[in-house]
N, C-alpha and C positions, 0 to 999 in steps of 0.2 A: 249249493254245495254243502254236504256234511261236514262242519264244524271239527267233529272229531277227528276229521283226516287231515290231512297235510294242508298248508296255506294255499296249496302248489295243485295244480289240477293231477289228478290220478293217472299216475302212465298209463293207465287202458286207455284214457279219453284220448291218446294220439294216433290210437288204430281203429283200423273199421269196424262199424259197432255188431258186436253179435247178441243174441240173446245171453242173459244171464239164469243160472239156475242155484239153488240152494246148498250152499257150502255149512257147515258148522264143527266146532271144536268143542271138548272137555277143556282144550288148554288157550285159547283165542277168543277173548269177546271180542265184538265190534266195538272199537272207538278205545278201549281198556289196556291198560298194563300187561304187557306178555310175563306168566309165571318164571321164575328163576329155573321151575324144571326144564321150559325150550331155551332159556336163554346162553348163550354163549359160553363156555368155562371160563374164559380170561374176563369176566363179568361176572360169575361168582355165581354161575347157571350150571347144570347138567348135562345140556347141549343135545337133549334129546327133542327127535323129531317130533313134531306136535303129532294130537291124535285127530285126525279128520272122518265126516263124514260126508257122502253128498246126494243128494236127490232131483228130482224134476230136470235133469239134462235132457236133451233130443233124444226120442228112440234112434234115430240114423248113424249114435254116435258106436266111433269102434275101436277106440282105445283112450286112455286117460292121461294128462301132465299134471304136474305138479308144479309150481313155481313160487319164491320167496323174494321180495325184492325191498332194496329201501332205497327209495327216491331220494332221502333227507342226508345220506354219508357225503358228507366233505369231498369229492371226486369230480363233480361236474356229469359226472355218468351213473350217480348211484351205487348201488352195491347189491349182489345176487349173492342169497344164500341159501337156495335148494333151487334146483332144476332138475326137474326126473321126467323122462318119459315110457312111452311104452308101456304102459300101466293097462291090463285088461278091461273089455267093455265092460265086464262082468262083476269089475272088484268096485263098491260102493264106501270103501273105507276103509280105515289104518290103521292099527293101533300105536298109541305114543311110543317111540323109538323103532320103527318100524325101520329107517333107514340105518339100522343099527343090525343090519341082516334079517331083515324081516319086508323086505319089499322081493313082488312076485320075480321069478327068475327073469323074467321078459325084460324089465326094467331096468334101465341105462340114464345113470346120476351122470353129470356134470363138474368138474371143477369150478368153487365157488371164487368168490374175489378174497378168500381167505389162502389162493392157490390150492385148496386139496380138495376134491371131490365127495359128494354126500352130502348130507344136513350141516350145514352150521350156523349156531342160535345165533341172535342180535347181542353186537356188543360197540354202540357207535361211543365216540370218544368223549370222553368225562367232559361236562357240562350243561348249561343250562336248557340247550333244544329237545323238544321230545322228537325221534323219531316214528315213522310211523312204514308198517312191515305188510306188506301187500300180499296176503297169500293166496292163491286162486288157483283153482282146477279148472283145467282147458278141457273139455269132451273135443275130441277131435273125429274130423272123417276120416282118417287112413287106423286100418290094425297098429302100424308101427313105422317109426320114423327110423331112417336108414343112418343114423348119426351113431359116432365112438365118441368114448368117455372125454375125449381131448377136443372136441366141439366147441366151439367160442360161443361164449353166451350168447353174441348178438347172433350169430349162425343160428342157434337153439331157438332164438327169439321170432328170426325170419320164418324159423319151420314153423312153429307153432301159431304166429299169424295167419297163415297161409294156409293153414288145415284148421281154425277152431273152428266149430259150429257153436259154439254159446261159451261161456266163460264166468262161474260161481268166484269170488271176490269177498276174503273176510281182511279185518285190516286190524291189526295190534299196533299195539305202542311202547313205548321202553326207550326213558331215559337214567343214564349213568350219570 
């Protein structure tokens, strides 16, 4: 197990394994401090969407997700803070604050566990544990998932199980 992730095995490690393919960020290294520009406003961040890019997915793939998650929030269930689907086969990357009207028109955000739908940065509660921020593009088989903005994560979750064919995985960190 990579050290630099959580003590806790990887919420991917509970679903059936697909291939992974090459995710990267401007603003997300592996195992490192997420910059104050994605992190949360009430966290003294900017709150803008990371800038992503991704390569080596399956040619058979026919639309893209996006997902934010932190296993380590106080909840028992985690905490989700981007969920986007519908993303074209075609589009290979985002620019930082994209979810800031800058994502294709196809694409259908999520309400996060902050209640409001869209990007929102990491901002877990003042202390000593680092959290650690899961972010992964799902290539999926279907053009598009038949889901509205009011979708329950775990709803969101099923679909995207059940369609990924591989799944790229960068993991930040950030403690308050």
């Amino acid at each position: 197990m990579d050290l630099s992730r959580a003590t806790h095995p990887s919420p991917y490690d509970f679903l059936p394994p697909v291939p992974s393919f090459t995710v990267t960020s401007e603003d997300i290294t592996e195992g490192a401090p997420l910059p104050k520009r994605i992190v949360h406003d009430s966290a003294g961040g900017e709150n803008l969407s990371p800038q992503l890019s991704w390569s080596a997915f399956p040619e058979a793939t026919k639309s893209f997700a996006i997902t934010l998650y932190d296993p380590d929030a106080p909840t028992g269930t985690g905490w989700w803070h981007w969920q986007v689907v519908n993303l074209p086969a075609d589009l290979t990357s985002l620019p930082r604050g994209a979810a800031r009207g800058g994502l294709p028109a196809s694409a259908v955000e999520f309400r996060t566990d902050y209640g409001t739908s869209g990007y929102q940065g990491a901002a877990p509660p003042p202390g000593d544990q680092t959290h650690h921020y899961y972010l992964a593009v799902h290539a999926l088989e279907v053009e598009r998932l038949d889901l509205t903005p009011d979708t329950t994560n775990a709803v969101v979750g099923f679909h995207l199980t059940a369609h990924t064919l591989a799944r790229g995985v960068i993991v930040g960190t950030y403690q308050h």
